[in-house]
C-alpha positions as CSV (number, residue, x, y, z in Angstrom):
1,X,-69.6,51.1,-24.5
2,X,-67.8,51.9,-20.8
3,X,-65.5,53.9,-20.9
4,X,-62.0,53.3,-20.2
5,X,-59.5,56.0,-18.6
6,X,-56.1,54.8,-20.7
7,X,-53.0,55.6,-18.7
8,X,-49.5,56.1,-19.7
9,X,-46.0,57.1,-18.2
10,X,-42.9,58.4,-20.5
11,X,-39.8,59.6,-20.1
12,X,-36.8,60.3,-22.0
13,X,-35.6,58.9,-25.2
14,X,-39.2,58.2,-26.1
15,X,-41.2,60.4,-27.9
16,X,-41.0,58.4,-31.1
17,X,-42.6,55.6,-29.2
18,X,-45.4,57.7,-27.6
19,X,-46.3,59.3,-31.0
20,X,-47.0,55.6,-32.4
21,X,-48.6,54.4,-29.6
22,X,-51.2,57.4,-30.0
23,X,-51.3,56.7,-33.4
24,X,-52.6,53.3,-32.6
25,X,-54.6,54.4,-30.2
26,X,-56.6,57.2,-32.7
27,X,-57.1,54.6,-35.2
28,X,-57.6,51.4,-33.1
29,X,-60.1,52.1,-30.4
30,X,-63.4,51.4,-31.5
31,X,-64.7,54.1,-28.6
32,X,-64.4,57.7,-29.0
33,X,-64.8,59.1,-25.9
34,X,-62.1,57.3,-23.3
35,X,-60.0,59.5,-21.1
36,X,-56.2,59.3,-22.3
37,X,-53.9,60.5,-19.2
38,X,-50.1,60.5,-20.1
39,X,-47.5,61.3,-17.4
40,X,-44.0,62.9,-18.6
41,X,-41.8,62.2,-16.1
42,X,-39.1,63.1,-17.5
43,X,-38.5,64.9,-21.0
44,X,-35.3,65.4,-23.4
45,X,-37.0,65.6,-26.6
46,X,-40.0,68.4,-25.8
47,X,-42.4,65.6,-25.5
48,X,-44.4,67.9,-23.2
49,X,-44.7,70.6,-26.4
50,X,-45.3,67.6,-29.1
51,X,-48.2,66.3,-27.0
52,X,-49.7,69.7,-25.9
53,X,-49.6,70.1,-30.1
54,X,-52.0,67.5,-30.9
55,X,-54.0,67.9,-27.6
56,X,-57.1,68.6,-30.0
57,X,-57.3,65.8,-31.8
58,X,-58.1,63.5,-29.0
59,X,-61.6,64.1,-27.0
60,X,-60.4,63.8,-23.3
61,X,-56.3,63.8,-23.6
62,X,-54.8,64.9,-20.4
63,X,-51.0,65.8,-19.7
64,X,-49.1,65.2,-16.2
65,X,-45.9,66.7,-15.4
66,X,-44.3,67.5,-12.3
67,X,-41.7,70.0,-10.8
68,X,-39.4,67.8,-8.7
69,X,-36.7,67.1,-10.6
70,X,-35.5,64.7,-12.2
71,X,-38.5,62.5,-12.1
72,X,-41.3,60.6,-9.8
73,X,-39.8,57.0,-10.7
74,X,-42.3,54.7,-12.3
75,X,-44.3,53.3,-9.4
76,X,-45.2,56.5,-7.9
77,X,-46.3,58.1,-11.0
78,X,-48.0,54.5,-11.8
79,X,-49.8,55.1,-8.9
80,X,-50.7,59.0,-9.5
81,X,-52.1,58.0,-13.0
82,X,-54.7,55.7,-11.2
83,X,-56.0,58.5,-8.9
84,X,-56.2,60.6,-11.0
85,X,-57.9,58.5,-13.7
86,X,-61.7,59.7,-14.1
87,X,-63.8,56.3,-15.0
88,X,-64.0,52.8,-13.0
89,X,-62.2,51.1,-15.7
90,X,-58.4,51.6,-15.8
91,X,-56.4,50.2,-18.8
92,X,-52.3,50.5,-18.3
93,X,-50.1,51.1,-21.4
94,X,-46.4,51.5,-21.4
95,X,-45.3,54.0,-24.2
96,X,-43.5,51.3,-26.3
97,X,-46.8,49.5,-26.9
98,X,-48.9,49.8,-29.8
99,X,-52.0,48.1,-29.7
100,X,-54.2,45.9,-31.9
101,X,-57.9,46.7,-33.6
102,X,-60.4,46.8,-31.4
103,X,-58.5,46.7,-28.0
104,X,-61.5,48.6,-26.1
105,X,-63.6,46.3,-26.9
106,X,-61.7,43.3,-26.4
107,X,-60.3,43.9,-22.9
108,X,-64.2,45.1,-22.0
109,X,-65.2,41.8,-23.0
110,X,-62.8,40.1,-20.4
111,X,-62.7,42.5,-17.6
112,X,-64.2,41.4,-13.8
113,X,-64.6,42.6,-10.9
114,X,-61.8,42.2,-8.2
115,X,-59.7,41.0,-11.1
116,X,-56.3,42.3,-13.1
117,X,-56.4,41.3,-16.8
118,X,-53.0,41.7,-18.6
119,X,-53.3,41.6,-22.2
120,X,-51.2,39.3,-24.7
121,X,-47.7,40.8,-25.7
122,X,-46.6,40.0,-29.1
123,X,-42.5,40.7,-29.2
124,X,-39.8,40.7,-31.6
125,X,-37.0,37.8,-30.7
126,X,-34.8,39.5,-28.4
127,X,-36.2,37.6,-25.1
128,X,-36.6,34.1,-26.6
129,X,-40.1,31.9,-26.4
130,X,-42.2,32.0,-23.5
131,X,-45.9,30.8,-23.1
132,X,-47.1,33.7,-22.1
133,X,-45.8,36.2,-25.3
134,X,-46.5,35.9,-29.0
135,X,-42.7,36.2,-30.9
136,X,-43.3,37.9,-34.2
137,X,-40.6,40.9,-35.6
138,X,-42.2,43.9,-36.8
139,X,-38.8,45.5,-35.4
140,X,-37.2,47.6,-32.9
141,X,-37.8,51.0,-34.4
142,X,-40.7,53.0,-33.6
143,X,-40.1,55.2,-37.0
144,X,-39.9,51.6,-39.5
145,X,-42.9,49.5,-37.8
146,X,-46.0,49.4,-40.1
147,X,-49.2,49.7,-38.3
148,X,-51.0,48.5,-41.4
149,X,-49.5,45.0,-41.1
150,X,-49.7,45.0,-37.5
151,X,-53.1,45.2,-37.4
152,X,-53.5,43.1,-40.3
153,X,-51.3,40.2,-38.3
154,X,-52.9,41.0,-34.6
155,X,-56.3,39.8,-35.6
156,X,-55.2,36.3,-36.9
157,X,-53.2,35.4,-33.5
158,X,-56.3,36.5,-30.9
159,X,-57.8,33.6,-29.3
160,X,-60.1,32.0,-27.4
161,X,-57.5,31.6,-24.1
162,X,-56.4,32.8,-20.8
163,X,-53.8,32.3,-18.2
164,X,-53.2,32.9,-14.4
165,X,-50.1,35.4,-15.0
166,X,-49.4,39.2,-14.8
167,X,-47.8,41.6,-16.8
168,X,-48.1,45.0,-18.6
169,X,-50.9,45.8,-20.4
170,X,-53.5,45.4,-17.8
171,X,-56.5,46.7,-17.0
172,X,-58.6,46.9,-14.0
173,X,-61.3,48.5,-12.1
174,X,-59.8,51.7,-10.2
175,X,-61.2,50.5,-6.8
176,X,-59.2,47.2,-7.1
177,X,-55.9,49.1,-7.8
178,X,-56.9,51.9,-4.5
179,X,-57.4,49.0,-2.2
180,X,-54.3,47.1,-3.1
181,X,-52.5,50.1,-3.0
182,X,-51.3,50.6,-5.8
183,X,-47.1,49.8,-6.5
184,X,-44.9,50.1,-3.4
185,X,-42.6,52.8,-3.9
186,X,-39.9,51.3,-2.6
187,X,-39.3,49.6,-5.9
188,X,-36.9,52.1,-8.1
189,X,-36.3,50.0,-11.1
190,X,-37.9,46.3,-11.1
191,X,-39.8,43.6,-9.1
192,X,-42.7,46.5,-8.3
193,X,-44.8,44.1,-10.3
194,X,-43.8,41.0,-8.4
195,X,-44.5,42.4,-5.6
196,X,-48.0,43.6,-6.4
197,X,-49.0,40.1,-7.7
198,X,-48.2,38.9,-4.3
199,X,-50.6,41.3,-2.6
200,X,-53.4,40.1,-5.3
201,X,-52.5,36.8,-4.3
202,X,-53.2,37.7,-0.3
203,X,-55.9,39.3,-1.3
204,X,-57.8,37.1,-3.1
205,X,-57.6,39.4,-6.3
206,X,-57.8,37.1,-9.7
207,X,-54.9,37.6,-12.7
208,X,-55.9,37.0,-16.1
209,X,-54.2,37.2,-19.2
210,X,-56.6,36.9,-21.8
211,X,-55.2,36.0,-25.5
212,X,-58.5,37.9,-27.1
213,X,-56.8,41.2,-26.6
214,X,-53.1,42.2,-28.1
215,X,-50.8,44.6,-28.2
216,X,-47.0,45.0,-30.0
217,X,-44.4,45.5,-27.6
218,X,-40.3,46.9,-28.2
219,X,-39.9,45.2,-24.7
220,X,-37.3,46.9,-21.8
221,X,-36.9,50.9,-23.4
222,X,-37.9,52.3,-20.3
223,X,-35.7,50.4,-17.7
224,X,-32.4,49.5,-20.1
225,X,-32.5,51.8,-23.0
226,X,-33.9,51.5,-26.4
227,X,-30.9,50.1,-27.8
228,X,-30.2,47.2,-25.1
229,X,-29.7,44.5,-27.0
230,X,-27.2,46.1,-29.5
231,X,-24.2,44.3,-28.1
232,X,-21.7,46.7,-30.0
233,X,-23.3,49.7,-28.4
234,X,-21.0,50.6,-25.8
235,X,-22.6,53.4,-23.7
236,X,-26.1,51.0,-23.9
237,X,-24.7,47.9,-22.6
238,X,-22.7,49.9,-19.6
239,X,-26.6,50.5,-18.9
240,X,-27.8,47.0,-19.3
241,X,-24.8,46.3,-16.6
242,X,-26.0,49.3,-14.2
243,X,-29.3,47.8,-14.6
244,X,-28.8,44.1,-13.9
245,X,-26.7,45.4,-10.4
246,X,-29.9,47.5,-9.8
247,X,-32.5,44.6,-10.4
248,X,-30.0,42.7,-7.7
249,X,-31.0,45.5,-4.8
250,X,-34.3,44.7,-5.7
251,X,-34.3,41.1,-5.6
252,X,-33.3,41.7,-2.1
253,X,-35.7,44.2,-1.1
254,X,-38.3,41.6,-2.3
255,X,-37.0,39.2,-0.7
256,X,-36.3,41.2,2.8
257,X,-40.2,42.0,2.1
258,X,-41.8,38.4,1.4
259,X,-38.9,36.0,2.5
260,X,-38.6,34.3,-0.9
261,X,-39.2,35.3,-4.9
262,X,-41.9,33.9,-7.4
263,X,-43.8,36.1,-10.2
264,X,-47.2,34.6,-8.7
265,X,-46.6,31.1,-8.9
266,X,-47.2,30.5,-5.0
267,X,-48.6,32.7,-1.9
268,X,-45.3,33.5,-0.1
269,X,-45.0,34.1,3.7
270,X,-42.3,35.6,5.6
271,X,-41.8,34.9,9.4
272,X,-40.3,37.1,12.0
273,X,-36.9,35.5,12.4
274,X,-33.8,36.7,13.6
275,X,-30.3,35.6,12.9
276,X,-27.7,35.7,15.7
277,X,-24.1,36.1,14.4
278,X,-21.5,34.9,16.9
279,X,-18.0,35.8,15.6
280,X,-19.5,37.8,12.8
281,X,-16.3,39.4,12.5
282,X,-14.8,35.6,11.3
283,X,-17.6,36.1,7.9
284,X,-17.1,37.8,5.0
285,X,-19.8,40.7,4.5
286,X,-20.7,39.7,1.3
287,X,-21.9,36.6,2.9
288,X,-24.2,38.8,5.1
289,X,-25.2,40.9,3.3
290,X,-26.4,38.1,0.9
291,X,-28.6,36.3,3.7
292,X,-29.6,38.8,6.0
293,X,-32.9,39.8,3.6
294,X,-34.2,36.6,4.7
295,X,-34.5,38.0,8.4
296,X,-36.6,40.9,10.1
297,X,-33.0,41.7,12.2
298,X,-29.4,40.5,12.2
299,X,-27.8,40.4,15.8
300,X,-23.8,41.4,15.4
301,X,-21.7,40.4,18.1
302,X,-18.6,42.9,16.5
303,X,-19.4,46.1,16.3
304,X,-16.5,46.8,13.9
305,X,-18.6,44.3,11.3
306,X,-21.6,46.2,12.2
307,X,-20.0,49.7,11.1
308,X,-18.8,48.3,7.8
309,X,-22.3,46.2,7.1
310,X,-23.7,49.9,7.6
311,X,-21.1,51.7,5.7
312,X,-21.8,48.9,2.5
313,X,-25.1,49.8,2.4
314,X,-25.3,53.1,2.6
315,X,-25.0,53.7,-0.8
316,X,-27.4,51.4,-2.1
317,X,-29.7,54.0,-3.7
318,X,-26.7,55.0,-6.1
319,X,-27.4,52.6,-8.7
320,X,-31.0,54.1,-9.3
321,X,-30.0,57.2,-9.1
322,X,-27.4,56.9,-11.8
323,X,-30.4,55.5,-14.3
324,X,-32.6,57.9,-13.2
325,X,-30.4,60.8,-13.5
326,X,-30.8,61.6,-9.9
327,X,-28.1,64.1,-8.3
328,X,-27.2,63.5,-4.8
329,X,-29.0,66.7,-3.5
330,X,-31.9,66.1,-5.5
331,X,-32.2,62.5,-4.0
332,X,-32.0,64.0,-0.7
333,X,-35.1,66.4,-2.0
334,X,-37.4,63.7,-3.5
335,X,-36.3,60.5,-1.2
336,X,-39.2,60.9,1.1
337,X,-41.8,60.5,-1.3
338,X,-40.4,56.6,-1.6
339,X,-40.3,53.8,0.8
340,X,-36.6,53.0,1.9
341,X,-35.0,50.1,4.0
342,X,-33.5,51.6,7.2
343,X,-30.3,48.9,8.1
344,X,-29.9,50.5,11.2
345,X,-33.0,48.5,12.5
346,X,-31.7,46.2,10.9
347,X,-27.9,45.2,11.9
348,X,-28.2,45.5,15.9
349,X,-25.4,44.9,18.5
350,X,-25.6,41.2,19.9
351,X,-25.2,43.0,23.3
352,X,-28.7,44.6,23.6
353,X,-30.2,41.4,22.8
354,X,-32.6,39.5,24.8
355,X,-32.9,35.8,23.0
356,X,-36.5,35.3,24.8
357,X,-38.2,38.4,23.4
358,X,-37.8,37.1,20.3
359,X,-40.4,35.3,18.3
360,X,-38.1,33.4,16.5
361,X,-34.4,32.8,15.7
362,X,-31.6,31.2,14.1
363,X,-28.1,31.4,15.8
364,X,-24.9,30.6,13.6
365,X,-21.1,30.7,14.6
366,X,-18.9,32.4,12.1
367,X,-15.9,29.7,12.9
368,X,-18.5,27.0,12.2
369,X,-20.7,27.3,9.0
370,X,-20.7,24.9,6.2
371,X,-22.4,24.8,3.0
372,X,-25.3,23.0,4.3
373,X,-26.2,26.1,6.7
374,X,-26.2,28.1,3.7
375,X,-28.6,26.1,2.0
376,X,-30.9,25.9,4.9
377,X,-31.2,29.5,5.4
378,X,-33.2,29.2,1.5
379,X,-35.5,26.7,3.1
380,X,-36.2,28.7,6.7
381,X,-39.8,30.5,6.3
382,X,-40.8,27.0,4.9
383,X,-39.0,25.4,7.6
384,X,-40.7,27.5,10.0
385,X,-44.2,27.3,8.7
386,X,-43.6,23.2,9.0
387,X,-41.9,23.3,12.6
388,X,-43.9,23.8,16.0
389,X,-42.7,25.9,18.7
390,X,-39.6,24.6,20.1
391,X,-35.8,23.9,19.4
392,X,-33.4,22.2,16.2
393,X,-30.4,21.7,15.8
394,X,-29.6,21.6,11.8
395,X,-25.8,21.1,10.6
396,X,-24.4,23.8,12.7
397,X,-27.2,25.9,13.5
398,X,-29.6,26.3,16.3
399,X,-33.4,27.2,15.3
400,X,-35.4,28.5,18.0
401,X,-39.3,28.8,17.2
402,X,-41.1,30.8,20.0
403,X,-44.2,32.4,18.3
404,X,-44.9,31.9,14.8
405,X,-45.7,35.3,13.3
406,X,-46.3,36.0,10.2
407,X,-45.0,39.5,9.3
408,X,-47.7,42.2,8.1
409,X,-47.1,43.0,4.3
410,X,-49.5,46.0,4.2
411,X,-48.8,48.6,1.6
412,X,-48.5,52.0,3.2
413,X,-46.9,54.6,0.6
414,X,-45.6,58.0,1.9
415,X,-48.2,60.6,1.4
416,X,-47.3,63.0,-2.4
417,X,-47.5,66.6,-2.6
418,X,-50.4,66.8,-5.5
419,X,-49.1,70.5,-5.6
420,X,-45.9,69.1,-7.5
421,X,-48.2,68.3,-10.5
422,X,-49.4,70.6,-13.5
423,X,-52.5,68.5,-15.4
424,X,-53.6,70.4,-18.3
C-alpha cells in the first residue's frame, strides 16, 4: 500500500472532535504505517497535552503548534500541513470528520495524477439535500456518535460514482497542491476553497468526488461554532451573524479577485476595467462599495467621498479578528504573513487620471444611474470578453474597450517564518 501523509488542523472548542476522528482513524485505516500530521492552532482545552498523551499509539503522529498568537488562520496552516507532509500522497481531514472502513484504501483506489479527489460527506439534516452529500443523523455530538453503526451504515451507501465538484475531504498528490499554491491567504474565514477550484480550473487540474470513499461530517464547527444551528443559543447565533458579515468581505474579495462567483461550475475571467465616477459625491457609499470589486481601480472625482470610501474600509479585517480572537496589536504582529487588499490603489482621485492609459473603462454620472446600469455592471467581464475594442453607450453609461487584458491570477503567498513552529 502507498502511503498517505493524513493532515489535520484544530482549534478551540474541539478536542472531543479530534479524539473521535483518531479513533476512527486507529481502527479504520487498513494501513499501518501513514504519517498523521495535526496542526493546533489554537488550544482552550490542552489539546496539545491530550495528543502528546497518546503520541505512542500511532506509528508516525506528528504535532504542529506555533508561537504567534492567537493563531495562523486556516489557509496558512492548510498550506504548512502540505509542506511539511512527508509522502506524495496527501489526504485532507477536518477534525469534525470521522471516516468510514477502509478509507486508505478507497481514496488510493481513485486517486490520479494532476487531480483533487474529495471524498463523499454523509451529514446530519441541518443543511438540507444536496447531490453532492449523503443526509443520514448519527448526531451532533462527538461524545453520543457510535462508530460501531457508523461503520456498519458507511459500507452500504459507497458506490460506484463520481462527480466534477470540490470539497473537504480531499486528497491529492503534494506536487499538485505546491504548484497550485496551495490556499491564498488572503481568505480569513470562507471562499479559500472557491478560489482554489478556480486555479484547478486554469490550470487544467481535474476534481473528483468519488462516492467509493466516505466520511461522517458535524458540518461548520470550525467557522460558526459547534452549536450553530441551536437557534435558542444566544452567544452561538451572535457568531453565526459575525460570520455571515464575514463570508460577505469574502465574497467581495473573490469577486475583486475573479470578477464574478461560481464553486467550479465555469472558468471565470476578470478584465482590467476601471470605473470613472463623476459626481461620486451624488452616490451613496454603500452603492460603491458594493460594485467597485468588479473593477481593478475606481476613479473618484470628490475627494471628500474618497476619504470616507477609505475610512469604511479600513476596518474590514475586524470581523475576522473578532472570530479568530485576534487583538488589534496582535493583528498588527501576524498581518503580514496574509495577503490583504490595499484600497488606496484602489479608490484614486479622478484628477490624476489619464482616460487613454487605460486598458479599459466604464464611466458613470452619479446624477444619472438607473437600475439598468446597475445590472449591467453584473454582466461587464462577459460584456467585455464579447465586445471588440472600441466604444458603447449602455443606458447611461459609457464603455470604453482599449486593450482586452485579462488580469494575472497567480498565487503568490507572503513568505512564513518556519521558526514560529515547534513539530514534535
Amino acid at each position: 500500500m502507498d502511503q498517505i501523509s493524513f493532515v489535520i488542523n484544530t482549534a478551540v472548542n474541539e478536542l472531543n472532535h479530534i479524539k473521535l476522528l483518531l479513533k476512527s482513524l486507529k481502527k479504520n485505516l487498513d494501513g499501518s504505517k501513514h504519517e498523521i500530521l495535526i496542526f493546533i492552532d489554537n488550544d482552550n482545552q490542552d489539546t496539545y497535552g491530550y495528543l502528546k498523551s497518546i503520541k505512542n499509539e500511532f506509528f508516525d503522529l506528528k504535532l504542529i503548534t506555533h508561537t504567534l498568537p492567537p493563531c495562523i488562520g486556516y489557509s496558512r496552516n492548510s498550506n504548512l500541513l502540505v509542506e511539511l507532509a512527508k509522502h506524495d500522497i496527501v489526504s485532507y481531514l477536518q477534525s469534525d470528520m470521522v471516516i468510514s472502513p477502509h478509507y486508505d484504501t478507497d481514496i488510493l483506489k481513485e486517486i490520479e495524477p494532476n487531480t483533487i479527489l474529495s471524498a463523499t460527506r454523509v451529514e446530519p439534516p441541518l443543511h438540507g439535500e444536496s447531490p453532492t452529500t449523503i443526509t443520514k443523523n448519527f448526531g451532533t455530538d462527538p461524545l453520543k456518535f457510535n462508530l460501531n453503526e457508523w461503520n456498519k451504515f458507511s459500507q452500504t451507501v459507497k458506490e460506484n460514482k463520481t462527480l466534477n465538484y470540490f470539497f473537504a475531504p480531499f486528497t491529492f498528490y503534494k506536487k499538485v497542491w505546491l504548484d497550485l499554491r496551495g490556499y491564498d491567504t488572503l481568505f480569513r474565514r470562507s471562499r479559500e476553497d472557491s478560489d482554489l477550484v478556480q486555479r484547478c480550473l486554469h490550470n487544467n487540474v481535474k476534481l473528483k468526488q468519488t462516492f467509493n470513499a466516505i466520511v461522517y461530517h458535524f458540518t461548520c464547527t470550525s467557522s460558526r461554532g459547534k452549536d450553530w444551528f441551536k437557534k435558542e443559543n444566544t452567544k452561538a447565533q451572535e457568531r453565526v451573524i459575525l460570520q455571515q458579515k464575514a463570508d460577505q468581505i469574502e465574497l467581495k474579495r473573490f469577486i475583486r479577485k475573479w470578477g464574478g462567483f461560481n464553486h467550479g461550475e465555469s472558468k471565470l475571467e476578470k478584465y482590467d476595467v476601471d470605473l470613472i465616477i463623476k459626481n461620486s459625491k451624488n452616490l451613496p457609499l454603500d452603492f460603491i462599495l458594493n460594485i467597485e470589486p468588479l473593477f481593478s481601480k475606481v476613479w473618484i472625482d470628490d475627494l471628500n467621498t474618497k476619504e470616507s470610501l477609505l475610512q469604511n474600509t479600513s476596518d474590514e479585517h475586524l470581523l475576522a479578528n473578532n472570530l479568530n480572537n485576534f487583538t488589534e496589536k496582535q493583528w498588527e504582529k501576524t498581518k503580514k504573513y496574509h495577503n490583504l487588499v490595499n484600497y488606496n490603489n484602489i479608490f484614486l482621485e479622478s484628477l490624476k487620471l489619464d482616460k487613454e492609459n487605460l486598458n479599459a473603462y466604464i464611466e458613470i454620472d452619479g446624477l444619472n444611474i438607473s437600475q439598468e446600469d446597475t445590472q449591467l455592471f453584473q454582466h461587464l467581464h462577459n460584456l467585455i470578453r464579447e465586445y471588440e475594442v472600441g466604444k458603447y453607450e449602455f443606458y447611461n453609461s459609457i464603455i470604453q474597450i482599449n486593450k482586452k487584458i485579462i488580469i494575472n491570477n497567480k498565487l503568490i503567498n507572503p513568505k512564513f517564518d518556519m521558526g514560529l513552529l515547534n513539530i514534535e
